[in-house]
py3Dmol code that shows the C-alpha trace and the ligand (Angstrom):
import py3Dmol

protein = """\
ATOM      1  CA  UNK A   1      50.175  36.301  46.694  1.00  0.00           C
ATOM      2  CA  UNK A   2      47.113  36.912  43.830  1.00  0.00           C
ATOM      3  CA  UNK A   3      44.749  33.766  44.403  1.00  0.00           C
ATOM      4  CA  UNK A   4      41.930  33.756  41.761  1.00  0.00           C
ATOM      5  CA  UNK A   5      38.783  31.596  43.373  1.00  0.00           C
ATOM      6  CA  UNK A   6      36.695  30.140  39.991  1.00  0.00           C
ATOM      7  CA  UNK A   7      33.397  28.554  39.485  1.00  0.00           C
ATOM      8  CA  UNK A   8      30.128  28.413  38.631  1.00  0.00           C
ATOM      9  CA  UNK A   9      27.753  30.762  41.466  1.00  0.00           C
ATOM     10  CA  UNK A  10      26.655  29.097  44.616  1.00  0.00           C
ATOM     11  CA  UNK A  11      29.771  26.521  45.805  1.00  0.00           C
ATOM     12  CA  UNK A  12      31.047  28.914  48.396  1.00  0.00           C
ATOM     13  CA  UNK A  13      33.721  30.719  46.337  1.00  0.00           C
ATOM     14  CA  UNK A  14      32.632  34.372  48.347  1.00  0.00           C
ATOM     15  CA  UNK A  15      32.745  32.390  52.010  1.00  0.00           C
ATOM     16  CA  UNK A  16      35.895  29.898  51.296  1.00  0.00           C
ATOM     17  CA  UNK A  17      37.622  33.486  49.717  1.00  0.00           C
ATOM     18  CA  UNK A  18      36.667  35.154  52.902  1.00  0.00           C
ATOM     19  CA  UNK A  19      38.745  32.553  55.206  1.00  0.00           C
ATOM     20  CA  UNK A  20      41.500  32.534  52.937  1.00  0.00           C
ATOM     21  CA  UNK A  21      42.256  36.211  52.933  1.00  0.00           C
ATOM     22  CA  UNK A  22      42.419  35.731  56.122  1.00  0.00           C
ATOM     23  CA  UNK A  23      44.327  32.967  56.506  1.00  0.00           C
ATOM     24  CA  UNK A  24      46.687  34.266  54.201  1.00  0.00           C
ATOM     25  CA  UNK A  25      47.135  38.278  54.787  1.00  0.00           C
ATOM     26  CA  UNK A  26      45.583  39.292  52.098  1.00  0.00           C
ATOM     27  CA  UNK A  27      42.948  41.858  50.596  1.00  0.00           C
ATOM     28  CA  UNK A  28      39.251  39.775  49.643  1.00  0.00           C
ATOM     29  CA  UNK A  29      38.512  41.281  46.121  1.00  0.00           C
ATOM     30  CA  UNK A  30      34.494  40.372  45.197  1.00  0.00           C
ATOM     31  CA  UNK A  31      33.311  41.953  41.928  1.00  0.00           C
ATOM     32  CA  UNK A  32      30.152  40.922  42.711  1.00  0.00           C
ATOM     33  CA  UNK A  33      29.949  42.921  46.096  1.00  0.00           C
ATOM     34  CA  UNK A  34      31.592  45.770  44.179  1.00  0.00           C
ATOM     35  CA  UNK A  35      28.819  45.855  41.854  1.00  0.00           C
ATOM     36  CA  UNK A  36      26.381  45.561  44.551  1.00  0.00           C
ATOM     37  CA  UNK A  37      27.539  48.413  46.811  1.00  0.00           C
ATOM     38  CA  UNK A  38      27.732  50.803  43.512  1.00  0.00           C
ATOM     39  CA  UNK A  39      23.697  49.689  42.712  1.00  0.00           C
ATOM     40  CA  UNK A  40      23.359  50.722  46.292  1.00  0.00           C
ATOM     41  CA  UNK A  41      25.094  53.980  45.773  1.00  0.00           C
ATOM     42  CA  UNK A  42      23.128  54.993  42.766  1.00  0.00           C
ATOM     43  CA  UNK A  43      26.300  55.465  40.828  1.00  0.00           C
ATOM     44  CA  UNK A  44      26.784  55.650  37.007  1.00  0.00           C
ATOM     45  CA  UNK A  45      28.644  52.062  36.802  1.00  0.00           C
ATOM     46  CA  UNK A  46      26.385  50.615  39.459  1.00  0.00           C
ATOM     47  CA  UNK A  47      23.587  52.135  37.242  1.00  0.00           C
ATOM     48  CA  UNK A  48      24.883  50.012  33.911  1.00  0.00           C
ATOM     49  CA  UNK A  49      25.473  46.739  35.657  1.00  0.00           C
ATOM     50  CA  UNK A  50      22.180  46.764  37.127  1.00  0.00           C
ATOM     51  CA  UNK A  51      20.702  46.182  33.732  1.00  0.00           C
ATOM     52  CA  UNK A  52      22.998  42.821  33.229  1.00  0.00           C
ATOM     53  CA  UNK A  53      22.685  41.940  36.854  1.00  0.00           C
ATOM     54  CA  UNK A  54      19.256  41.741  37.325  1.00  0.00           C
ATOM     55  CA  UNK A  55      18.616  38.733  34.220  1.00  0.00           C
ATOM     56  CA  UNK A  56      21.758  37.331  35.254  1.00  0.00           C
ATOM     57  CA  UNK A  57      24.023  38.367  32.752  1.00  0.00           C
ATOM     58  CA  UNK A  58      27.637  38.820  33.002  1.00  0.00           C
ATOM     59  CA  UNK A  59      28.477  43.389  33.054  1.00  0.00           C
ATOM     60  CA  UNK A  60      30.365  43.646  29.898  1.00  0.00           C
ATOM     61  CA  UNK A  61      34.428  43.447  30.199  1.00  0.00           C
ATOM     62  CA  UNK A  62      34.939  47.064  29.680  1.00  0.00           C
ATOM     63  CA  UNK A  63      33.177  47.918  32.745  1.00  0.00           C
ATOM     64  CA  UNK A  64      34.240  45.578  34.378  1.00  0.00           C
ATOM     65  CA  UNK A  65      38.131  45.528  33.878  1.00  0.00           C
ATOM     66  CA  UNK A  66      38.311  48.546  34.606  1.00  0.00           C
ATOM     67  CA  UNK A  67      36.725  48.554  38.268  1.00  0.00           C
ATOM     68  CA  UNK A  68      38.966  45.927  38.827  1.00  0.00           C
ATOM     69  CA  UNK A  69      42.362  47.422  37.727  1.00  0.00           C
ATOM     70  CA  UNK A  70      41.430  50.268  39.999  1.00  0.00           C
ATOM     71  CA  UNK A  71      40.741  47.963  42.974  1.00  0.00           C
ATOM     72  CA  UNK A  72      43.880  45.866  42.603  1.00  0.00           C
ATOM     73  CA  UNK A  73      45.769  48.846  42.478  1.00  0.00           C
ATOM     74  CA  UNK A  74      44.613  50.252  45.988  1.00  0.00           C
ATOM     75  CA  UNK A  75      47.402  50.692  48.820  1.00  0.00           C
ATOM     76  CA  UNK A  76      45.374  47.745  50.884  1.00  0.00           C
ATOM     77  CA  UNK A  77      46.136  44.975  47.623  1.00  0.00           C
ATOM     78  CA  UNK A  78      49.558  45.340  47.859  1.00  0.00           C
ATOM     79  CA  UNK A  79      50.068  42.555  49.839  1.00  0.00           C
ATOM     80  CA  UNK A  80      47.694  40.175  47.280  1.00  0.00           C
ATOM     81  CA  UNK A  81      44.279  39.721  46.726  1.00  0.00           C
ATOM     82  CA  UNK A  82      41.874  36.621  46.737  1.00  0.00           C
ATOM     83  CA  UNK A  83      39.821  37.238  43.299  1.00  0.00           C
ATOM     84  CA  UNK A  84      36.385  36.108  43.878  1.00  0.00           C
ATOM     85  CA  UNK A  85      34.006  36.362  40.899  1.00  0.00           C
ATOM     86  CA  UNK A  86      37.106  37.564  38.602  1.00  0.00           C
ATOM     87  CA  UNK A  87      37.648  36.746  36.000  1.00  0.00           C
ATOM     88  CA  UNK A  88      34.501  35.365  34.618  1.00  0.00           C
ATOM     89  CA  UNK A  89      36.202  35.624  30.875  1.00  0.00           C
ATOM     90  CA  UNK A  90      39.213  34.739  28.763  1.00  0.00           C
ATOM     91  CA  UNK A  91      39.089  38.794  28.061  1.00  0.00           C
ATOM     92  CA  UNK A  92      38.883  39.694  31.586  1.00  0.00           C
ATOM     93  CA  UNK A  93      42.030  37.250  32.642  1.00  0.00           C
ATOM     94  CA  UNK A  94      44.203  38.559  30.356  1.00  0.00           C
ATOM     95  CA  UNK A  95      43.864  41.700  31.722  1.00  0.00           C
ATOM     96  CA  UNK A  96      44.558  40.526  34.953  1.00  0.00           C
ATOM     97  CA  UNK A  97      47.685  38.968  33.889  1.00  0.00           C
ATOM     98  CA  UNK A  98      48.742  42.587  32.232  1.00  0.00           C
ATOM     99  CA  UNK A  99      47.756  44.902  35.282  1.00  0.00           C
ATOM    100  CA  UNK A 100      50.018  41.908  37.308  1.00  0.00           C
ATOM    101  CA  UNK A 101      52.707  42.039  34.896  1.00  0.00           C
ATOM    102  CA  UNK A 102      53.000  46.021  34.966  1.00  0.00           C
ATOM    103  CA  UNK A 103      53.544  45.580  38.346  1.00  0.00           C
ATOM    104  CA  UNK A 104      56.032  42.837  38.183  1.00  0.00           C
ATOM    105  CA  UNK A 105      53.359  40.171  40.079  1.00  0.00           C
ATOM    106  CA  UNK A 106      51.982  37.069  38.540  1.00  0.00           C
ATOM    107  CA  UNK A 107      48.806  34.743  39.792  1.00  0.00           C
ATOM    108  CA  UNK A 108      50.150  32.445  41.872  1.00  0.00           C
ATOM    109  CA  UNK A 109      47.084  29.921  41.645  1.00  0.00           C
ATOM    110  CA  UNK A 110      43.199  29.584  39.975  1.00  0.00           C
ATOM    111  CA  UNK A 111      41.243  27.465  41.642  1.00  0.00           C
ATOM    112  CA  UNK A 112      37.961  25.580  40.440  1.00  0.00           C
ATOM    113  CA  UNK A 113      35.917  25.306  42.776  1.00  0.00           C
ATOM    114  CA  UNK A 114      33.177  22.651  41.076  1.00  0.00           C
ATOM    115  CA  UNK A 115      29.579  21.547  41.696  1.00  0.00           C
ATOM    116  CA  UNK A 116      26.857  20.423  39.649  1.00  0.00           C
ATOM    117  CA  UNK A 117      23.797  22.323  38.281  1.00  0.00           C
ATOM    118  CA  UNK A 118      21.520  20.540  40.361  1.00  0.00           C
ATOM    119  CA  UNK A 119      23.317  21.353  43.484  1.00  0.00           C
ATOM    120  CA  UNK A 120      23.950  24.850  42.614  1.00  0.00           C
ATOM    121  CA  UNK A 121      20.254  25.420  42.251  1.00  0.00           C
ATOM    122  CA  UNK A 122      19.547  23.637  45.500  1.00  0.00           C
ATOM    123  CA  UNK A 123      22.110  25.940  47.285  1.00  0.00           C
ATOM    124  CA  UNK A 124      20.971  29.144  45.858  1.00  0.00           C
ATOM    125  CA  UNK A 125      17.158  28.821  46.341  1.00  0.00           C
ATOM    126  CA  UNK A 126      17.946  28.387  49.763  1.00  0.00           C
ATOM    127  CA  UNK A 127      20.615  30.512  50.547  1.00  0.00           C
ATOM    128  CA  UNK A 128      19.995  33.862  52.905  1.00  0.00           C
ATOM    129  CA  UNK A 129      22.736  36.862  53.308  1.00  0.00           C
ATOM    130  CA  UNK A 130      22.843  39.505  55.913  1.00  0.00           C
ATOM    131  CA  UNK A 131      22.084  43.114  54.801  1.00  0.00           C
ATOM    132  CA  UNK A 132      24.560  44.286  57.447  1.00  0.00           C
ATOM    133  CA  UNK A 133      27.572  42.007  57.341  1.00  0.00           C
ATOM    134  CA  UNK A 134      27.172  39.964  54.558  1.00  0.00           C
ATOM    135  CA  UNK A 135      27.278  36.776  56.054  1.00  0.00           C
ATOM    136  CA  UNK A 136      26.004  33.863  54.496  1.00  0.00           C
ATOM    137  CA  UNK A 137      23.161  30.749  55.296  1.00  0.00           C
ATOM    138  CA  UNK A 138      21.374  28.302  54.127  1.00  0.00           C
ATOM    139  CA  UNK A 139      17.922  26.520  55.005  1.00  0.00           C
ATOM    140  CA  UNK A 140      18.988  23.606  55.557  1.00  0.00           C
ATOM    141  CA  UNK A 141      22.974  22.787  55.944  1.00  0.00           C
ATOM    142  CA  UNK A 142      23.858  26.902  57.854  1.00  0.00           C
ATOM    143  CA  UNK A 143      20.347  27.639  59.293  1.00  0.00           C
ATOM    144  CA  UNK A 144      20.521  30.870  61.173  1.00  0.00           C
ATOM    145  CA  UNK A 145      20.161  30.517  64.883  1.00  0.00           C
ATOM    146  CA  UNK A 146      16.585  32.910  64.559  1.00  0.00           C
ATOM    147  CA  UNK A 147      15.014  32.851  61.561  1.00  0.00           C
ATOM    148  CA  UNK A 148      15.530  35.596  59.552  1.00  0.00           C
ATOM    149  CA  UNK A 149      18.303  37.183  61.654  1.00  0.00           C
ATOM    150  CA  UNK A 150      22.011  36.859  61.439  1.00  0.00           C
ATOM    151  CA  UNK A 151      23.461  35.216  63.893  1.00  0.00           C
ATOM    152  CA  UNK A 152      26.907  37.095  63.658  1.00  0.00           C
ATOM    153  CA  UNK A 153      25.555  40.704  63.630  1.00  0.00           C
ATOM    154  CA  UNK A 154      21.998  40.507  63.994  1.00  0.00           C
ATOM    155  CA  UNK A 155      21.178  42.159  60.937  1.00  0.00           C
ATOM    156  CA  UNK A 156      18.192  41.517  59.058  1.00  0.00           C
ATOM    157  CA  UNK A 157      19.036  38.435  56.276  1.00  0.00           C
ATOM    158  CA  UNK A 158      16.877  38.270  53.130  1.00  0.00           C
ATOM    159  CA  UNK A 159      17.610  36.532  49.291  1.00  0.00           C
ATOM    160  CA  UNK A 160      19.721  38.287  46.479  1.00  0.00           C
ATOM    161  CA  UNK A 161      16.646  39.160  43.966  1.00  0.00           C
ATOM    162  CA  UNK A 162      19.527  36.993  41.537  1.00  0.00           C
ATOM    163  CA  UNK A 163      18.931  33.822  43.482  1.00  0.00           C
ATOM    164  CA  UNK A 164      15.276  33.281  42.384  1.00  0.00           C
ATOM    165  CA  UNK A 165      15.049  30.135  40.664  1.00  0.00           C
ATOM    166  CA  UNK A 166      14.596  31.827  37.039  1.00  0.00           C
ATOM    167  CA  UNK A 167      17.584  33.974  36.840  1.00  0.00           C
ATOM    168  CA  UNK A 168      19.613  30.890  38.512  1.00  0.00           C
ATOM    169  CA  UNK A 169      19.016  28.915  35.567  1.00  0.00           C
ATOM    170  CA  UNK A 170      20.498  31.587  33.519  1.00  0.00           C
ATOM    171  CA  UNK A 171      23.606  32.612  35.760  1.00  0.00           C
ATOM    172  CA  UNK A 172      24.742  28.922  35.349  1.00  0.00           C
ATOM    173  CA  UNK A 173      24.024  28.881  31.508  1.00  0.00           C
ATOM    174  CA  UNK A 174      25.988  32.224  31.238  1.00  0.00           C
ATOM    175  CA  UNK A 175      28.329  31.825  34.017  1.00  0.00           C
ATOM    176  CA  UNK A 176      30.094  29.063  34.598  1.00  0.00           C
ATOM    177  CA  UNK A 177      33.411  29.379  34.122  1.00  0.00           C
ATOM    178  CA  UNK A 178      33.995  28.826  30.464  1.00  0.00           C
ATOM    179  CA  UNK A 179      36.815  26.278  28.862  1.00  0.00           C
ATOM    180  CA  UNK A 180      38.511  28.794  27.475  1.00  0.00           C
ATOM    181  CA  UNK A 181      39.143  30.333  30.932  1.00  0.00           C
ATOM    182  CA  UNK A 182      40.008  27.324  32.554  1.00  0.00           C
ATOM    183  CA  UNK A 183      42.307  26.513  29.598  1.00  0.00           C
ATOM    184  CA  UNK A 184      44.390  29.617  29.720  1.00  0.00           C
ATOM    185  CA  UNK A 185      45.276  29.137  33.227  1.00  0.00           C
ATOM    186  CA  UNK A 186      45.712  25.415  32.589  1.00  0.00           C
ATOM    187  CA  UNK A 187      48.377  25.833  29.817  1.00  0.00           C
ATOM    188  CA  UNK A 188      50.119  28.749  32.632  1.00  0.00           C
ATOM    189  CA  UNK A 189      50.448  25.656  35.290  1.00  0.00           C
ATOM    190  CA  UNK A 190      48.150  27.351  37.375  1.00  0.00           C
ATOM    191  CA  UNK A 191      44.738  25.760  37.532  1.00  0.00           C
ATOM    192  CA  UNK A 192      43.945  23.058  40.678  1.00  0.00           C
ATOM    193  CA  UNK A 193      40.651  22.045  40.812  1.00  0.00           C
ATOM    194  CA  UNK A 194      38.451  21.084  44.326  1.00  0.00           C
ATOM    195  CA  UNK A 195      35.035  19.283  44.782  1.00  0.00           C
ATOM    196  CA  UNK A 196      32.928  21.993  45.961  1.00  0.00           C
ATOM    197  CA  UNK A 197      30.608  19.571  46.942  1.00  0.00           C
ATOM    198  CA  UNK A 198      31.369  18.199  49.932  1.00  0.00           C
ATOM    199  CA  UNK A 199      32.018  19.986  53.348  1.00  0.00           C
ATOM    200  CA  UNK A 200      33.076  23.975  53.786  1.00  0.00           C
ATOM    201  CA  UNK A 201      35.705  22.406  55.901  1.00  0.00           C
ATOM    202  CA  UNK A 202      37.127  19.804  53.698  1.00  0.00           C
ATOM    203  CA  UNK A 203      36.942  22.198  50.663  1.00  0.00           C
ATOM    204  CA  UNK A 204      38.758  24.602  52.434  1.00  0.00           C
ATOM    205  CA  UNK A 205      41.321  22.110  53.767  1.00  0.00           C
ATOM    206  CA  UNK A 206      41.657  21.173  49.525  1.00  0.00           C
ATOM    207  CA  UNK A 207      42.247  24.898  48.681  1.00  0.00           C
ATOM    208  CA  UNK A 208      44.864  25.524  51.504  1.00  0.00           C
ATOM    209  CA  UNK A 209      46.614  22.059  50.054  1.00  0.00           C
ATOM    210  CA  UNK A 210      46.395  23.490  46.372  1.00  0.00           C
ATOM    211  CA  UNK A 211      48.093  26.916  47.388  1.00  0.00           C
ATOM    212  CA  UNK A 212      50.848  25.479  49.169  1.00  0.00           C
ATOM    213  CA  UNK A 213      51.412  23.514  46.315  1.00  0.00           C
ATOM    214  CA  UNK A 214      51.423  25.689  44.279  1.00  0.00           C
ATOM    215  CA  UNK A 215      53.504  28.384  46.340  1.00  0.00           C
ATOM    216  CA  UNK A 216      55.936  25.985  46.808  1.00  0.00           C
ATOM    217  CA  UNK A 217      56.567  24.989  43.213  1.00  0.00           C
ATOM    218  CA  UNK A 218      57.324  28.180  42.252  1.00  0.00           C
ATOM    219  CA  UNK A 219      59.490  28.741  44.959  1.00  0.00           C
ATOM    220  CA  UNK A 220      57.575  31.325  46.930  1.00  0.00           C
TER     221      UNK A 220
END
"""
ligand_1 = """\
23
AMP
P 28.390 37.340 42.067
O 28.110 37.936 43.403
O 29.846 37.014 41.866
O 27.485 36.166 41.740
O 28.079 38.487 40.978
C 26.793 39.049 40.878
C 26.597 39.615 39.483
O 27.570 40.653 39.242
C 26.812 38.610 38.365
O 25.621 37.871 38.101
C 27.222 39.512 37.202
O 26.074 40.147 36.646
C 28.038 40.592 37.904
N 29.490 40.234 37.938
C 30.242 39.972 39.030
N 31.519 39.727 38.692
C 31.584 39.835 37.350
C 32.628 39.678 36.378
N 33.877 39.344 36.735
N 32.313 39.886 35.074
C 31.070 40.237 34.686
N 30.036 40.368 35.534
C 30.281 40.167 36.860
"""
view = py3Dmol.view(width=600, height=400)
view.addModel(protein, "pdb")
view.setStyle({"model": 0}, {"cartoon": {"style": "trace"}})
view.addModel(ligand_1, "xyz")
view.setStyle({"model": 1}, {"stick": {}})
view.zoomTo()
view.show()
């Protein structure tokens, strides 16, 4: 099963992906955390997408199409993948649909996850990750147990440099999804779309009810 997770940063695509690769079997693909982990490592490509990541700005298809093509492709996707963060372009879901149709797969859902600007902002400004395990909180609705320290791990949690409030207002002007994305997989009977605004649970109990749907109408 290839589940693509869209929307605009900050309505829980990277936690409500988490639950459903696990719910489902299969592999939790985050371009985002591949980006991060190859700043981290000091490589070349982590090296180039620093530049875009740190105003905000989308890494340029080439790049990025290419690191996922590779990652799909890995023995532990076989099974599917929940796309989270991909693809942020018409450019980049086309290529999706080409690496899936060389290997005789299709997407078998995008789903919108949606949320205003104003909430977004709220939810990023106060939103803390874990160095260690990646978890995620925020001030006020998922306040960690200990301030400062994940409850799951322990780790030490601080706020993606992205998040400030500056750069937000830029990752939502360049990155929410744009129509042209949302189009493509509309006219491909694909696209369902959930209010990310209301609970983790009830969003996740819309997303669950949008991929059965969807499995089921195309006979999975
Ligand atoms: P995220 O964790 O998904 O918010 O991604 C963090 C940053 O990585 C984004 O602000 C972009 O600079 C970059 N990025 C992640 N995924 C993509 C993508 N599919 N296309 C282009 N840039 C991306």
């Amino acid at each position: 099963m290839y589940l693509i997770l869209l929307g605009p940063p900050g309505t829980g695509k990277g936690t409500q992906a988490k639950l459903l690769a696990e719910r489902f079997g299969l592999a939790h693909v985050a371009t985002g955390d591949m980006f991060r982990s190859a700043v981290r490592e000091g490589t070349e490509l982590g090296r180039q997408a620093k530049l875009y990541m740190d105003r905000g700005d989308l890494v340029p298809d080439e790049l990025t199409i290419a690191m996922l093509v590779e990652r799909i492709g890995r023995p532990d996707a076989a099974k599917g993948v929940v796309l989270d963060g991909y693809p942020r372009t018409l450019q980049q879901a086309q290529a999706l649909s080409k690496a899936l149709e060389g290997a005789g797969k299709v997407e078998d859902a995008a789903l919108l996850i949606d949320a205003s600007d104003e909430e977004i902002v709220s939810r990023l400004s106060q939103r803390w990750l874990c160095g260690n395990c990646g978890e995620i909180y925020h001030e006020e609705h998922r306040p960690p147990k200990e301030a400062g320290i994940c409850d799951a791990c322990g780790g030490e949690l601080s706020q993606r440099a992205d998040d400030r409030p500056e750069v937000v207002q830029n990752r939502l002007a360049a990155q929410r999804p744009p129509a042209e994305l949302l189009a493509y997989y509309r006219a491909r009977g694909k696209l369902a779309e959930v209010d990310g605004e209301q609970e983790m649970a009830a969003v996740t109990a819309d997303l669950v009810a949008a991929i059965e749907a969807a499995t089921v109408a195309q006979g999975a």
